[in-house]
C-alpha angles and dihedrals in degrees: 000000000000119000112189126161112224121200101216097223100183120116095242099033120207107348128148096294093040093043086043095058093040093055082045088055097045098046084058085075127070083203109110100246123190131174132191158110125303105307098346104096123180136188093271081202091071114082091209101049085051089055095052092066099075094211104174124182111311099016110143102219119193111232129197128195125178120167140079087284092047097120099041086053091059096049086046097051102038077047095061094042092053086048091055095235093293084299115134085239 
């Protein structure tokens, strides 16, 4: 299991495009793959859950991936939020 905490750095934060293509990139991955606050985890492949989160710019959200893909879900996922979701900020 990798446990790595992700600032979301985008303007909007997570709002319904940007949860939408995170829950995309996270349903690529067999690995089992949460995200949250503190404690509070949530399926980060489903675009709702994600939503639910209110993670506004410069939020700091927990996420968790198990699994054999594991590592190739973090780099794909830190990837997308560095990226800023594909926004121009």
């Amino acid at each position: 299991m990798i446990k790595e905490k992700i600032t979301i750095i985008n303007k909007l934060g997570l709002h319904a495009r940007a949860a939408a293509k995170l829950a995309a990139t996270c349903s690529r991955f067999s690995s089992t793959i949460k995200a949250g606050h503190s404690d509070k985890l949530v399926d980060a492949k489903s675009v709702m859950s994600l939503m639910l989160l209110a993670a506004g710019q410069d939020c700091c959200l927990n996420f968790e991936f198990d699994g054999q893909d594991e590592q190739d879900a973090l780099d794909q996922v830190r990837a997308l939020i560095t990226e800023r979701f594909g926004e121009d900020e």
